[in-house]
N, C-alpha and C positions, 0 to 999 in steps of 0.2 A: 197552270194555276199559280207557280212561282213569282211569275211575269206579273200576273195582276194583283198579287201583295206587294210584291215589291213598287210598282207604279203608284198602289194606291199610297204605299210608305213615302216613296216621292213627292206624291200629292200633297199627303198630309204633312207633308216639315217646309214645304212651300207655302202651302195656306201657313202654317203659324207664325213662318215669318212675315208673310205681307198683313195680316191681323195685327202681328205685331207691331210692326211698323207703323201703321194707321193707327193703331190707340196710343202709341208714345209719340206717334209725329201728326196730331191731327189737324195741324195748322201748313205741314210742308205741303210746299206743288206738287211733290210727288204723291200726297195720297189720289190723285183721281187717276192714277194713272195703276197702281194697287189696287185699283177697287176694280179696276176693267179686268184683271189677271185672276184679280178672285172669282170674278162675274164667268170668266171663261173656264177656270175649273170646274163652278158647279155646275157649267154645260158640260164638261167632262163625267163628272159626276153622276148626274141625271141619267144621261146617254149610255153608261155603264149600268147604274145599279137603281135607275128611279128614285122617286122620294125617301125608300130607304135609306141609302147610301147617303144623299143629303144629310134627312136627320142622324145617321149613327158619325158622319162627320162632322156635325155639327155640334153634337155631344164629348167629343172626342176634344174638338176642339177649345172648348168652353172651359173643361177640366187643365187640358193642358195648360193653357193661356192664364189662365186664372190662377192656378198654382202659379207659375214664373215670374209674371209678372202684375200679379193683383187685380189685373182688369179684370172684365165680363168682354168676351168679343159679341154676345148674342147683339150688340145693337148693328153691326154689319150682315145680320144674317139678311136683311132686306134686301143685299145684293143678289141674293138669287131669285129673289121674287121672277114672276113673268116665266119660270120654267115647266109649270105644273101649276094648275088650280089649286093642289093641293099642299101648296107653300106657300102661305102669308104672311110676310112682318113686316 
């Protein structure tokens, strides 16, 4: 159980950085290439914990980001679309 706090701990300060990165750099070449990493954690995601885990990431993340650095990241939640019927944005 340690293993999957801890990874998911991983997970989650990876997404904040590449969120981050893409709403302060949303003009760099390097965002599409953030967007494929984030795209493959919420197949990480998904594959662990279903739409749950999604959404409670996704909440997680929103608070974080928002507090640090003023954004809203919900406009990348799209990137996980196509995992689940039941994730739409």
């Amino acid at each position: 159980m340690g293993y999957i706090l801890s990874m998911d701990f991983m997970l989650e300060e990876e997404l904040i950085d590449l969120m981050t990165y893409c709403l302060q750099n949303p003009e760099s070449k390097d965002v599409n290439e953030k967007h494929k990493r984030i795209t493959e954690i919420g197949h990480e995601l998904y594959a662990d914990g279903g739409v749950d885990a999604l959404e409670n990431f996704a909440f997680v993340l929103k608070n974080r980001i928002t507090e640090e650095i003023e954004k809203d990241p919900s406009s990348l939640r799209y990137l996980w679309n196509g995992l689940t019927d039941e994730w739409q944005y």
